[in-house]
Structures are given as C-alpha cells and as structure tokens.
Phi, psi and omega in degrees: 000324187302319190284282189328337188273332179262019137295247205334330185304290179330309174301289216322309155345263212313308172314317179340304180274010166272316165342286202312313173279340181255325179316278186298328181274011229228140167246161175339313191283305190285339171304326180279344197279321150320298197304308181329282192317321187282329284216305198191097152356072177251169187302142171306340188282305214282295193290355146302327163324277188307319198280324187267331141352292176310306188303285173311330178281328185268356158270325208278331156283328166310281197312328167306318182288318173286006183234003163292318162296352184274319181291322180284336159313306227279316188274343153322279196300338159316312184301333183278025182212138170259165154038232188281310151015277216276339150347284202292351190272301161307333189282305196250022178056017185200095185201159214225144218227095149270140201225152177327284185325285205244164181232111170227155175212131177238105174258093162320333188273227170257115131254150203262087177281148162235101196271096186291171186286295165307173174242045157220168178237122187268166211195100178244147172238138220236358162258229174294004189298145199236120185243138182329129197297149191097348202248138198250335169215197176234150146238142173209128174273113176293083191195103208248082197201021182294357170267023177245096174299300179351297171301303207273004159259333163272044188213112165307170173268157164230105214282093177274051166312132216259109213284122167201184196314305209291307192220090169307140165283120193290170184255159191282133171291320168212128197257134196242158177232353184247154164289158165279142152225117197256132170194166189270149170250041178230216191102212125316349176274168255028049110285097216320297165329253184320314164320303171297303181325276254254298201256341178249337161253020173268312187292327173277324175324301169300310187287327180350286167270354153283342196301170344276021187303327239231151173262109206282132171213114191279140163247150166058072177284121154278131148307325177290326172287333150294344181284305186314304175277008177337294189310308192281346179281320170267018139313311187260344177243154163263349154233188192304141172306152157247148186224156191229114008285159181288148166267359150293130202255022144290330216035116177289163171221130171268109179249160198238148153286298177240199161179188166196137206225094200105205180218168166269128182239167174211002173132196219259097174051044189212118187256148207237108181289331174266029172234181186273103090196355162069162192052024157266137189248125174327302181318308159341301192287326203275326198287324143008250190313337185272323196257004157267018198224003179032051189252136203315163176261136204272145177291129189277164169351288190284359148350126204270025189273297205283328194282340177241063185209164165275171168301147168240150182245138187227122148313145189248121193257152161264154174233325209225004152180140199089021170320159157244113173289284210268073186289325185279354177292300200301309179302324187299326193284319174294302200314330149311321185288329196130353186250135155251119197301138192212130169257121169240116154333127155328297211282324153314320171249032153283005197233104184314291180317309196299281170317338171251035135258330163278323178292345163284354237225347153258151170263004172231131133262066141031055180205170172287171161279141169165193230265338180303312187279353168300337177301324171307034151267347165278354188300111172294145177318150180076359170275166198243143175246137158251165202216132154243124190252098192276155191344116177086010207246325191288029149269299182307307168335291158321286205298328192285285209226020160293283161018266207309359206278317193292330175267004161277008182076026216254174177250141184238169202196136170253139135225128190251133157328147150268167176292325176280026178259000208231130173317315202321335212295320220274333194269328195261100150354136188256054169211016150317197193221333182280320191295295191262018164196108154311296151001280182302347170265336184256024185272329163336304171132166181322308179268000168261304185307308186300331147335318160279265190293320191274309175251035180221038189177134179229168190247151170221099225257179186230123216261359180280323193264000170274292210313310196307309183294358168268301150351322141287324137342276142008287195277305169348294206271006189263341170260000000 
C-alpha cells in the first residue's frame, strides 16, 4: 500500500507541468481546439477548418464594431452643422459653412491630408464628398478672426481638393481611426484675449462631441504655444498633435475618416446652447477648462475659512499702454476699503497654471481693459470683475467683458474715466475731436483708432471716485 501511495505521489508530480501547459499556457482557442480534438478524431484539414471558422467570427465582430463606430463618427460630425448645412452634409458628405467670423468645412468620408513642409495643407478628398457643381477645390483659412485681415494674413490656407485626373489621391503614410480637426495657431495667437476668444472656445465648441476620439493638426504651428496650453490640448485629444508645417522632410500624408477644417465661433467669450453643436454654455467651457488646468473648486463666500480672512482681490498690472500710473495709491486704497491684494504681473501671467490658481482662488478681479482681463474665466461663479474703462474704450469694453460676464455666472463693477483721469487730456486740446467724439475716430477705421485709445493713453485713476467702486465691489464679494 505504501509502494502504490508513492506511484500515485509520484503521477500526481508529473502531471502538474502538464496540468500547467495545456490548461494554464494554452488561450482560449487552442483549449477549445484540443477539447474538439479529444471530443472526436478529425483531420489536420478539418481543425485548420474549425479554427479559422473561430478566426472569421472574431473579425466579422470586429469589423461590425468598427463600422458601428464609424456610423456614430458620422452622426457626431452631422451634428456641427443645422438646417440646410447639415442637408447638404447628408447628401453629399461634405459641406462647408460662412459665417462673419469663421469658414468650416465637415466632411463624413475618407480623406487623405497631405501636411507639407510649407505653409499649406493640402486635403484631397477620396470618398463619396460631392463638392458643388463647377467647383474642383475649397480654400479655408482655419482661423475664426475673418473680419481681421491681419490675423488671415497670419493664417496658412488649408486646400480641399476634390480627388481627379489632375490631383489624383495620393497613397497613405499613416492611417487614423479617429477624425481630424484641423486649425491654425497663427492669427492673434499669443495674445491671451484671442487664444481664449479666437482659438480654445471655439476648439472646445468644435471637439465637443468627439473628444478625446479626435486627432488635433495644428497649421503654422508654435511649440511654445502648445506647450502653454498642453493641458488643455490633452483634454480635447487623447493623441498626439500633428503640426503642420512638418518636420518631416518628406511630408507624410495622413488619412482620416473624416474631418473638419476650421472651428464654430458663437461670440466674444461666449458659447451660444442655442447653435450647433447646441446645449453648450460659456459655463459649460469654464468647467472645461477649470477642470483641465485641475484647479480645486472654490470655497464659497460664507465659509468660516472665508469670514476669517479679507476678500482677496488681485489687480491685473499693466506695463506698456493703459497703464494705472498711479497704481500703488490704488492698491493702498483697497486695503483700506478691506481687501487683501495680490499683483499680477505680465512675467506672472505668462505661467498659465500659477495665474489661474491665484485667480481662482480670488473673489475680485481688477484692471484697465485689455487683454489681461481675459483671466476672468478663471474666476469661480459669483466673483466680481471690476473694469476700469478708459477714455474713448466703452463699446470694446462692453463687448470683450462686460457681456461675458452674465454668462459666465460672474458679478460685474464699471468705472468709467473722466477725461482728466486719462493722459490723452496732456496730447489733446480739450475740445478736440479725439477728447469730444471718439466715435468719429473710430469711425476712420481701426488703424487710426488704436494709436490712440489703445496704445496712445494711460489712466490716473481719481481716488476719491475710485473709492465708491471698490466699495461696492466689497459688498459684491461679501455675498
């Protein structure tokens, strides 16, 4: 008995690495092809049979799933477009939108980018897209700033060529599964103002219903400006940018299911719920943004945090036109009123993250207009922007950051100038036509005005008539 319990040890041993290769090293497919084989004695023909049987069925659920994601591409991109638009977009697999701003073209089928060397991009289009009869391409400046010429002369062209005898589809280098949305960073961008405006709420507007499914291909690409927005760029993709022009010194050609060539604008730091791609809220961009820069949700007001702390106010400092000459009178003056102060510096709100972690993190914001005030988007709802609005400025005012104010949940405080608060008073006579109708210079047109009002006038605030509006301010921020 003794000798048989060590045979039986011994088998058990053995079995073990066998146990171990076919059970455990074995996938799913060679266990069942084994069992088959024990199961019933077949041919080596017959189980190459069965196995590619196994094989066909799991591509033929691939290929299903992949053409369920392609139909749910399809009806995404449908979505950026209305009414007749989005018609012509079912008919012909193609269709293209002007608007004041912006120039966009959406395409459902397959195209073929070719991202050059230069500073264009060609777009051949290689399925069923139908482009309007007589017409053999598109040109579209991806840039949503067309009443700036300025800007659209710093805006490469990107080319839609309709695939024919003349400009045959070229073959792919690299094949995408996701769509493309292709736009320019040249324009206004760096300038904070027009980065928000012109390029990131357009870009969430647009990507909306694809992120992070989508493929980002920047023209007349900065790195430092991708670099700056990093965060917010792996928000809306989940890969890597393509930029254009390439540093490949060949040019790849890139295919797509699909694209869109340009972005959807809806207004001056404002997203419109009732436009396409519909139901987006300005708010809607800020929680975005506030939650790709991973900045904390602000403690409210009444907080025992906040009651044993003053409001903090933080100033927007200017340097090189529109200055507040006499800014440290003006800070001395809030700390009186009750606030405690924080400056940000140009060289401070060059570091994206830091500045929208101090600006979130105040309940007042500060400043002359300009491009600066634009930070307020970092602002948690119920916080207050004060606007000091200098001479000859109040229509641009209103429009860039009163407005926005309401759809941003935010509280807003005006202090409009006297003419002696404003240097022009020391270059101008004061019954000048720049002192006593602005209007009428900015009626000249753009390139007469900004010489003037935008860079040709600094403020000297009046600290008796300042005082009410920080004062008011105050109480703002006390609710």
């Amino acid at each position: 008995m003794a000798k048989d319990s060590t045979k039986h040890a011994l088998l058990g041993i053995l079995l073990i690495p066998l146990i171990y290769v076919f059970v455990l090293r074995f996938d799913a497919t060679s266990i069942r092809s084994w069992a088959i084989q024990l199961r019933e004695p077949q041919k080596d023909a017959d189980v190459g049979q069965e196995q590619l049987r196994n094989q066909d069925d799991e591509f033929r659920v691939s290929s299903k799933e992949n053409s369920i994601d392609a139909e749910i591409t399809r009806l995404k991109l449908q979505r950026l477009l209305t009414g007749k638009s989005q018609e012509d977009l079912l008919q012909n697999e193609i269709s293209c939108i002007a608007t004041t701003y912006s120039d966009m073209c959406v395409t459902t089928s397959a195209v073929a980018i070719h991202i050059t060397t230069s500073n264009t991009t060609n777009l051949y289009l290689t399925g069923n897209q139908k482009l309007p009869s007589g017409t053999s391409n598109i040109t579209i400046l991806p840039y949503p700033r067309k009443i700036d010429l300025p800007a659209m002369k710093r805006t490469s062209p990107v080319n839609l060529l309709q695939a024919n005898s003349t400009a045959a589809m070229p073959p792919c280098d690299v094949n995408h599964v996701v769509p493309a949305v292709i736009f320019s960073t040249g324009g206004f961008a760096g300038n904070f103002f027009h980065d928000i405006n012109d390029l990131l709420i357009p870009l969430f507007l647009t990507s909306s219903l694809l992120r992070p499914n989508v493929r980002l291909i920047l023209t007349d690409y900065e790195p430092w400006w991708a670099k700056k927005y990093q965060r917010v760029l792996s928000a809306v993709s989940s890969y890597d940018i393509i930029t254009s022009p390439s540093n490949d010194a060949a040019g790849k050609i890139h295919c797509f299911p699909g694209a869109v060539v340009g972005l959807t604008y809806h207004g001056h730091l404002a997203c419109n719920k009732t436009k396409a791609p519909g139901n987006l809220t300005t708010v809607d961009f800020l929680n975005f943004l506030h939650s790709s820069l991973f900045l904390q949700a602000h403690e409210p007001p009444e907080s025992v945090a906040a009651q044993k702390e003053k409001p903090l106010m933080v100033l927007i400092s200017r340097r090189n036109s529109r200055t507040l000459l006499n800014e440290e009178e003006v800070i001395n003056l809030a700390k009186e009123v009750g606030f405690r102060v924080e400056i940000a510096t140009p060289k401070a709100m060059s570091n994206l993250q830091s500045i929208a972690e101090l600006i979130h993190s105040c309940r007042v914001l500060l400043g002359v207009h300009g491009a600066g005030l634009t930070n307020m988007v970092f602002l948690s709802p119920g916080s207050v922007l004060v606007q000091v609005v200098p001479w000859g400025l109040d229509w641009v005012s209103k429009a860039y950051y009163h407005r926005p104010t309401y759809g941003m949940g935010l509280k807003y405080v005006e202090y409009k100038i006297n003419i002696e608060e404003s240097t022009l008073i020391e270059k101008y006579p004061i019954n000048h036509q720049v002192i006593v109708d602005p209007l009428s210079i900015h009626k000249k047109g753009y390139e007469v005005s900004k010489p003037i009002y935008i860079d040709g006038q600094n403020v000297r605030l009046n600290l008796t008539r300042f005082r009410n509006t920080l004062e008011t301010a105050m109480q703002l921020a006390e609710f």
